[in-house]
C-alpha positions in Angstrom: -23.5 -20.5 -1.8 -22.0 -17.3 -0.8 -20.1 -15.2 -3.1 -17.1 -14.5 -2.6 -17.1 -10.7 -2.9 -18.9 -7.5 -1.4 -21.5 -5.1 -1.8 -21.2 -2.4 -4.5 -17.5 -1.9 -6.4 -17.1 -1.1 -9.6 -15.5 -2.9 -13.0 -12.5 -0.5 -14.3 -10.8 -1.9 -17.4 -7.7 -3.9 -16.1 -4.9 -3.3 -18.3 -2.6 -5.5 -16.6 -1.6 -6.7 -20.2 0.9 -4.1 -20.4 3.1 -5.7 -17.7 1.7 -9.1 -15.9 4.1 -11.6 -18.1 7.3 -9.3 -17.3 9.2 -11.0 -14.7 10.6 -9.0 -11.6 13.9 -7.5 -12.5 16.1 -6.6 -9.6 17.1 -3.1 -9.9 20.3 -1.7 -8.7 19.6 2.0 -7.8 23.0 5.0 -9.1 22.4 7.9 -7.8 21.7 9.7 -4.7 18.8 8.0 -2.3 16.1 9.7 -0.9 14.5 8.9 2.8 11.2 10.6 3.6 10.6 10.5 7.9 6.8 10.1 7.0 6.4 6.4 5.1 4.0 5.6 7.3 0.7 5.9 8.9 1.4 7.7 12.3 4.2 10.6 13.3 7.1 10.9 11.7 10.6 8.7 12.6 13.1 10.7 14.0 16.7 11.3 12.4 19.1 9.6 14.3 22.0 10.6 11.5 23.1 14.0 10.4 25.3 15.6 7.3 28.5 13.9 6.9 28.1 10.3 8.5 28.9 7.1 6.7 26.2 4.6 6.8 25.7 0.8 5.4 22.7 -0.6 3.7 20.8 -1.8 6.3 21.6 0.8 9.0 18.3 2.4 10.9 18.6 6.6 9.9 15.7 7.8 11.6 13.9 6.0 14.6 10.0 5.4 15.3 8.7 8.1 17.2 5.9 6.4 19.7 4.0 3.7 19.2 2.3 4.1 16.0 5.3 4.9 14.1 7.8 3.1 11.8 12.0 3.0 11.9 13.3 4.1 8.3 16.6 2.1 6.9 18.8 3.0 4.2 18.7 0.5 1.3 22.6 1.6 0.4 26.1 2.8 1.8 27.4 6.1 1.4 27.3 9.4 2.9 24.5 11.4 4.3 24.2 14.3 2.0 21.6 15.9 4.4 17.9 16.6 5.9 16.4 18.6 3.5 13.0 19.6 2.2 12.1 17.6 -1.0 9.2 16.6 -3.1 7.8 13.2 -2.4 5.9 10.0 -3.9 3.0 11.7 -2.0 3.2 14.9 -4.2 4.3 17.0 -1.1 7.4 18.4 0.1 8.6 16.4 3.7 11.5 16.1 5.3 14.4 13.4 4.3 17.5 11.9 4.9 19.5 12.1 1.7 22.5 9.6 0.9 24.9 10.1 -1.5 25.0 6.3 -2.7 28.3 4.5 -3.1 27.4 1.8 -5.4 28.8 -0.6 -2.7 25.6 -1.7 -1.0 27.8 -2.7 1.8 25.4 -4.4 4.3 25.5 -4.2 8.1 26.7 -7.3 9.9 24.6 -10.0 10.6 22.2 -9.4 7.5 21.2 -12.7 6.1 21.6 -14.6 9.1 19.3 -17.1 9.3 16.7 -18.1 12.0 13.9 -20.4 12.9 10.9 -18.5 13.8 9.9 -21.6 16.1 12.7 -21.0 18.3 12.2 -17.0 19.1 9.3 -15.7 21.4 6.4 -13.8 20.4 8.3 -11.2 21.6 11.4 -11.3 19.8 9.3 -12.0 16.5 7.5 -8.9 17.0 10.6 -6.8 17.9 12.1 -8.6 14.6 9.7 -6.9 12.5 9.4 -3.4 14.4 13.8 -3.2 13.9 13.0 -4.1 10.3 10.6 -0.9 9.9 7.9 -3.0 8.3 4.6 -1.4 7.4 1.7 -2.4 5.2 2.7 -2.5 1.8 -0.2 -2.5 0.0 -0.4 1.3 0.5 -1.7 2.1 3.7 1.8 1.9 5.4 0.0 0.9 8.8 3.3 -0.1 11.4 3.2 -3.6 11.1 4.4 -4.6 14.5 1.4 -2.7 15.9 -1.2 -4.5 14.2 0.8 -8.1 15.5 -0.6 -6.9 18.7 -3.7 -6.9 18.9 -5.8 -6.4 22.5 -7.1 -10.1 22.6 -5.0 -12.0 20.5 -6.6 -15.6 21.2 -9.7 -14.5 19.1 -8.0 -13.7 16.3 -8.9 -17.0 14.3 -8.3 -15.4 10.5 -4.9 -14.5 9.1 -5.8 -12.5 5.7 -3.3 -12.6 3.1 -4.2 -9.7 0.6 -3.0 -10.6 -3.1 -6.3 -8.6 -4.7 -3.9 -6.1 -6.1 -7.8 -5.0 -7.7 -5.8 -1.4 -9.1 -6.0 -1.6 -12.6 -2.4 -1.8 -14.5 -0.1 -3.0 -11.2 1.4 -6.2 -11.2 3.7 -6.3 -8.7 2.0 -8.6 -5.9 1.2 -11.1 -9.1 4.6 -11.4 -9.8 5.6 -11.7 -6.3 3.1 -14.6 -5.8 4.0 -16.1 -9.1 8.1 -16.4 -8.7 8.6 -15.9 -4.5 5.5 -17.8 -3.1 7.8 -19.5 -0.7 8.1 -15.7 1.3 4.3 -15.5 1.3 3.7 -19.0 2.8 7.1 -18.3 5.6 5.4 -15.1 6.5 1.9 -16.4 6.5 3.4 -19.2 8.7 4.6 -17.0 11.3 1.6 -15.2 11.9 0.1 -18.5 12.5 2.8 -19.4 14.9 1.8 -15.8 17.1 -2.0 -16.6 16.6 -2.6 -20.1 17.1 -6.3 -20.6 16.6 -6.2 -18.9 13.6 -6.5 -20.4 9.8 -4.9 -18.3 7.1 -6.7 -17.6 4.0 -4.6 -16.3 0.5 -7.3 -14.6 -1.0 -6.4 -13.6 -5.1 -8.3 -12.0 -7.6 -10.0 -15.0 -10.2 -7.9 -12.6 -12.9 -4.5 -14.2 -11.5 -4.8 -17.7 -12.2 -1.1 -18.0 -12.7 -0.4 -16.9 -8.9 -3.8 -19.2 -7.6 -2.4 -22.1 -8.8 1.6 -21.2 -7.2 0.3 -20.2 -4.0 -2.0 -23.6 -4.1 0.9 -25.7 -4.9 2.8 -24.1 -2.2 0.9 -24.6 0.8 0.2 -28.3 -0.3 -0.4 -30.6 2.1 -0.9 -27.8 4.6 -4.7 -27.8 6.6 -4.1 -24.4 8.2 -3.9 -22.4 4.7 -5.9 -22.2 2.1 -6.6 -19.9 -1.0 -9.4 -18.4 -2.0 -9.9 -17.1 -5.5 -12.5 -13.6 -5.0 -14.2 -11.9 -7.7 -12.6 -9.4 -9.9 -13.9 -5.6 -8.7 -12.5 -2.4 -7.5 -12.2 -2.5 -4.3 -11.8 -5.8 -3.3 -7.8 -5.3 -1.9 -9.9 -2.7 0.6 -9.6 -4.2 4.5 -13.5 -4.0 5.0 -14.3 -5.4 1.9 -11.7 -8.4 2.1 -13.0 -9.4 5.7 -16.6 -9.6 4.5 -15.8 -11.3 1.0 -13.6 -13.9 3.3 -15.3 -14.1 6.4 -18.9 -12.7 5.6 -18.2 -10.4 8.4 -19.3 -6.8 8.4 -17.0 -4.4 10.0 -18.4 -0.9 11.0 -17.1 2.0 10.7 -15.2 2.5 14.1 -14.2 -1.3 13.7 -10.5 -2.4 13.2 -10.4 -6.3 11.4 -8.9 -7.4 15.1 -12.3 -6.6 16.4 -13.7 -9.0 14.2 -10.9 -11.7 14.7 -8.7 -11.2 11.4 -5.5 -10.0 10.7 -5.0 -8.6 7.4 -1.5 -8.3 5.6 -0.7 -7.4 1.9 1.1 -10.4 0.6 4.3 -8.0 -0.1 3.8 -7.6 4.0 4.0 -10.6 4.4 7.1 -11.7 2.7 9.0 -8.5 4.4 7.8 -10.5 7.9 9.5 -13.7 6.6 12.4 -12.1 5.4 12.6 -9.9 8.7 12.2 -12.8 10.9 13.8 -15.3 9.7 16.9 -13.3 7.4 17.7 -10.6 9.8 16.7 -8.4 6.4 15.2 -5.0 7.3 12.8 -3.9 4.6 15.0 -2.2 2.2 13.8 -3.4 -1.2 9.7 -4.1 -2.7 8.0 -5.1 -6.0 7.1 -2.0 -8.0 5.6 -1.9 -11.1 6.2 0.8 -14.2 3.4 0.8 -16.3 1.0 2.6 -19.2 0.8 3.1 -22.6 3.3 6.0 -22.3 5.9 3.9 -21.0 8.5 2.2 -23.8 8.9 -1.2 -22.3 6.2 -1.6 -18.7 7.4 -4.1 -16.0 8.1 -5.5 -12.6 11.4 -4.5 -10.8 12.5 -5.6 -7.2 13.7 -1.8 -6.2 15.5 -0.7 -3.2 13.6 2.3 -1.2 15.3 5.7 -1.9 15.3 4.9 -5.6 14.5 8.0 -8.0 11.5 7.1 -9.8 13.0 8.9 -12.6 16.3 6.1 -12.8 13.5 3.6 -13.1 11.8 4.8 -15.1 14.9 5.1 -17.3 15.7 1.0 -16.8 11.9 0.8 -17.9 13.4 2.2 -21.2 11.7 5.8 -20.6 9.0 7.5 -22.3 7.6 6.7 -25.5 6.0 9.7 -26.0 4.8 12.5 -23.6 2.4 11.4 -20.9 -0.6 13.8 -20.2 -1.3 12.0 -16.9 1.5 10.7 -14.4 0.5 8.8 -11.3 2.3 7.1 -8.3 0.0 4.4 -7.7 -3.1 3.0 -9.7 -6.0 5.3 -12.0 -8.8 4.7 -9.0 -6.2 6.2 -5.8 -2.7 7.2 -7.3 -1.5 10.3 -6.9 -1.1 12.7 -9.3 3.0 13.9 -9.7 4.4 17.1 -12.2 8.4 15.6 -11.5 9.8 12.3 -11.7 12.3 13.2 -9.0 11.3 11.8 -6.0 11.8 8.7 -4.3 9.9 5.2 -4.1 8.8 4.9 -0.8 7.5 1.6 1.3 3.9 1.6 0.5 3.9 2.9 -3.1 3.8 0.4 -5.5 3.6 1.8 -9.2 4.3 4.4 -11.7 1.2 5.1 -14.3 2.3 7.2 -17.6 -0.7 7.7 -19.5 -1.5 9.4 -23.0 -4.9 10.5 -21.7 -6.2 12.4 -18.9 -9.5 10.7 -18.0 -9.9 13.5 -15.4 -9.2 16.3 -17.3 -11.7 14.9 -20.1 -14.1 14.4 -17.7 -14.0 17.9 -16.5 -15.0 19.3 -20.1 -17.9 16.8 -19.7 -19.1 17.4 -16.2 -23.1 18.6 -15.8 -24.7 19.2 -13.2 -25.4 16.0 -10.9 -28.6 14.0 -12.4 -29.8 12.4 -9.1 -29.3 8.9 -10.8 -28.0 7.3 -7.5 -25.4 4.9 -9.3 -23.1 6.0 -7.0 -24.4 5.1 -3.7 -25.4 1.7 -5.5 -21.2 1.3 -5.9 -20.3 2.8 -2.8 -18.4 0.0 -0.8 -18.9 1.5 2.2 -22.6 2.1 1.8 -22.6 6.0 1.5 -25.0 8.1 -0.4 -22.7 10.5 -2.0 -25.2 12.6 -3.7 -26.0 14.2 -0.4 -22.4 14.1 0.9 -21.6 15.8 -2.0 -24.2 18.9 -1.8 -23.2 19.1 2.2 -19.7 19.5 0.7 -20.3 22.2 -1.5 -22.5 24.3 0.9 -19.3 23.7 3.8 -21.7 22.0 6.2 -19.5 20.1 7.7 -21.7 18.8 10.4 -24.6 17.4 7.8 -21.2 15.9 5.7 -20.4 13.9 9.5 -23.9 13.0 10.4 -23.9 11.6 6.6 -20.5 9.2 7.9 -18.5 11.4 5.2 -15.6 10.0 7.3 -15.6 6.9 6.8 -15.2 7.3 3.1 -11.8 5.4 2.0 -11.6 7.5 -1.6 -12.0 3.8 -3.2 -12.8 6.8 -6.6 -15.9 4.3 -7.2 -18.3 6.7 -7.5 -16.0 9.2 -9.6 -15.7 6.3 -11.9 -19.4 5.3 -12.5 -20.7 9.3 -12.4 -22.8 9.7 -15.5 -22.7 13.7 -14.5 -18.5 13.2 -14.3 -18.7 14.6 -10.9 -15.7 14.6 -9.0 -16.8 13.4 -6.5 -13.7 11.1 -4.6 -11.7 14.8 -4.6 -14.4 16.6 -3.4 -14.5 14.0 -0.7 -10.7 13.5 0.0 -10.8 17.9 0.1 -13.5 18.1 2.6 -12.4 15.0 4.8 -9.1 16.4 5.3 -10.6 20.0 6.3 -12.3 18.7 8.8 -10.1 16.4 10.8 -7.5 19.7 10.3 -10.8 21.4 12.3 -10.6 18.9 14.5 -6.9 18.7 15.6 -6.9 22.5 15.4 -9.8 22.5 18.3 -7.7 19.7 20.2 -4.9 22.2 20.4 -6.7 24.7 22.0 -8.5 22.6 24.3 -12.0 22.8 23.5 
C-alpha cells in the first residue's frame, strides 16, 4: 500500500500545544488599517481611491492590474488617510492605502446576499471570486480566479483541499476545519460544480484528528469527497508534495498541478470561494494565529485584513517577556520582523514570539560543511544542496541553474537537518532572487 506522503521532509517539533484547543476569537480591529497594493503573487493592484474619500467595508481600493493580479478591499469604513510608504508583514516597505477606521464597519450594499452556486455560470462564479480579491491563503497568495481556469479544464479530475498546515506552532486552518467545516465542504462543492469529472480529496495532517473526524462527518453521505489523513512532515502543505502524496503524481519542475489534472486550494481558500460565491462576501477577514512561548496567552482570532499585528497581539494579552526572535509566519519559512507595526495581510497566517533564536545559535555553531549529504536526503524537491551551496558562494550562477537551484521552494529542510548549521535555505533564497533580478534586468534591455 502506498504511503501517503513524499520523498524526503523533515520532522520539526510541533508545538501546536501552545494554541490548537483555543477557539477562533473574532477580532474587531481600532485603529488605523493598513492596505499593501502587493498581497499577491503577480503586479501590484492599482489604487482606485485617494486621500480624503470615504469608503465602506467591503468597498474595492485598488484594482487588479492584468491578469495575474488580485483587487484589494478594505475590511472597514472610514477615511483614506493616504498612499504612503510603510513597512510590511513581508519585512519591506510597499506602497498602501491607509484608512483611518471608523469603528462602524458599515458594509457595502448587497453583502450577505445569498446565492445558489447551481444557478450562476461558470462565468459568473469565476468573476464572483476575482470581485472578491481572493488569493491562496496558505501563503502563496496565487490569484485565485486564475488558477479556476485552467487551459483544459475537463482533465482536471482532482480538487485538492490543503489542511496540512505542516508549519510548526500555526493553528489556524485546524481551527477553521474544526468549528466552520461547513465553508470548506460549500467551497469544495463549487469547485466540483466548475470541474465535473473531478473527485475532491481533504487531505489533513494524522496530527489533527479533531478536524479528520469534522471534515468526515461533514461530507457524509457524499461519494465525490473524501478525506485523507497524510503523514506528519515538513513540507507536506507544499503543492508538489501534496499532488504526489494524493495522487502519486510527480510534478516537474516547469509543471503547474493543472498539468497533472489537480487543482490545489488551502482550505482557508476555499471557504473565502464559498463565502464569495455564495454570500456576496469579498475576502476581508482570515484565521490567524498568535503563538510562542513569548506570547502571554497564544490563540486563534478571525481578523479583518489591515489589522496592526501589534493590536493583536495586544488582544493575545502581549508579551510575556521579551522575544529574541519574531516571525510572521512559521520557524521553517516566516519572516523575520524588528516592528510590530505592520499590517496582516491575505496570505499571512501567524505571528511567532520566541525566547530563543535558533538561527542566531546556530550561527555561533556553524563549521565548515562536512559533506554528510543529509540534506539532499530531505530535500523535497530532490536537490543536492551541497553543491548548490559551493556554486553559491563562488557567484556561479550558471553551475547554481544547471544544478535546478530554481526550483528550490525555501521549504528551510536542509537548514534544519545541517549537522554543519549551514545556512543554507538563506543562502538559497539570496542567490535565487539575484538571479531572476539578472534575468529581468537583461529582459529590459533586450538581450
Amino acid at each position: 500500500m502506498r504511503v501517503q506522503t513524499f520523498r524526503g521532509g523533515v520532522h520539526p517539533e510541533g508545538r501546536k500545544e501552545l494554541s490548537k484547543n483555543s477557539p477562533m476569537q473574532v477580532y474587531t480591529p481600532k485603529g488605523d488599517m493598513v492596505f499593501p497594493l502587493s498581497q499577491h503573487i503577480g503586479k501590484p493592484a492599482v489604487p482606485v481611491v485617494k486621500k480624503g474619500d470615504r469608503v465602506l467595508a467591503g468597498q474595492i481600493i485598488a484594482e487588479a492590474d492584468g491578469y495575474i493580479s488580485a483587487h484589494i478591499i478594505s475590511s472597514c469604513s472610514g477615511t483614506v488617510k493616504g498612499i504612503e510608504h510603510r513597512f510590511t508583514d513581508a519585512g519591506v516597505i510597499a506602497e498602501c492605502i491607509v484608512i483611518a477606521n471608523d469603528g462602524q464597519f458599515e458594509t457595502m450594499p448587497g453583502i450577505g446576499e445569498q446565492t445558489d452556486y447551481k444557478t450562476l455560470s461558470r462565468e459568473q462564479i469565476i468573476d464572483r471570486v476575482k470581485a472578491a480579491g481572493v488569493v491562496g491563503l496558505g501563503g502563496a497568495g496565487f490569484p485565485t480566479h486564475v488558477k479556476l481556469q485552467p487551459k483544459n479544464p475537463e482533465e482536471i479530475d482532482y480538487i485538492i483541499a490543503n489542511g496540512a498546515e505542516c508549519e510548526p506552532y500555526i493553528t489556524c486552518d485546524d481551527r477553521l476545519m474544526q468549528e466552520q467545516p461547513g465553508w470548506v465542504v460549500e467551497g469544495l462543492r463549487i469547485m466540483l460544480h466548475l470541474f465535473p469529472h473531478a473527485t475532491a480529496v481533504i487531505a489533513i495532517e494524522d496530527n489533527k484528528p479533531e478536524a479528520i473526524a469534522a471534515m468526515t462527518r461533514e461530507i457524509a453521505g457524499d461519494s465525490r469527497m473524501r478525506v485523507m489523513p497524510l503523514k506528519t512532515k515538513f513540507p507536506q502543505g507544499g503543492e508538489r508534495n501534496l499532488v504526489h502524496a494524493v495522487t502519486g503524481r510527480k510534478m516537474a519542475s516547469k509543471d503547474l498541478p493543472a498539468n497533472l489534472g489537480c487543482i490545489v486550494d488551502n482550505v482557508t481558500t476555499l471557504a473565502a470561494i464559498y463565502r464569495a460565491v455564495c454570500l456576496n462576501e469579498p475576502l476581508m477577514e482570515k484565521g490567524f494565529t498568535v503563538t510562542g512561548d513569548a506570547v502571554a496567552r497564544p490563540g486563534n482570532f478571525l481578523v479583518r485584513i489591515g489589522t496592526s499585528v501589534e493590536e493583536l497581539l495586544e488582544a493575545a494579552g502581549g508579551l510575556k517577556c521579551q522575544p529574541k526572535k519574531v516571525l510572521i509566519g512559521g520557524p521553517m519559512m516566516g519572516i523575520a520582523i524588528t516592528d510590530f507595526e505592520v499590517p496582516i495581510a491575505k496570505a499571512q497566517n501567524a505571528l511567532l514570539c520566541m525566547t530563543e533564536d535558533e538561527v542566531e545559535t546556530a550561527e555561533r555553531q556553524m563549521t565548515a560543511c562536512i559533506r554528510c549529504g543529509r540534506c539532499a536526503r530531505v530535500c523535497p524537491v530532490g536537490l543536492v544542496p551541497q553543491m548548490m551551496m559551493t556554486a553559491a558562494q563562488r557567484g556561479d550562477f550558471d553551475r547554481y541553474e544547471k544544478l535546478h537551484g530554481l526550483d528550490c521552494i525555501a521549504c528551510g529542510s536542509c537548514t534544519f537537518i545541517c549537522p554543519a548549521k549551514r545556512p543554507l535555505m538563506q543562502l538559497f533564497k539570496q542567490t535565487k532572487q539575484t538571479i531572476l533580478n539578472h534575468q529581468a534586468a537583461a529582459r529590459a534591455a533586450g538581450k
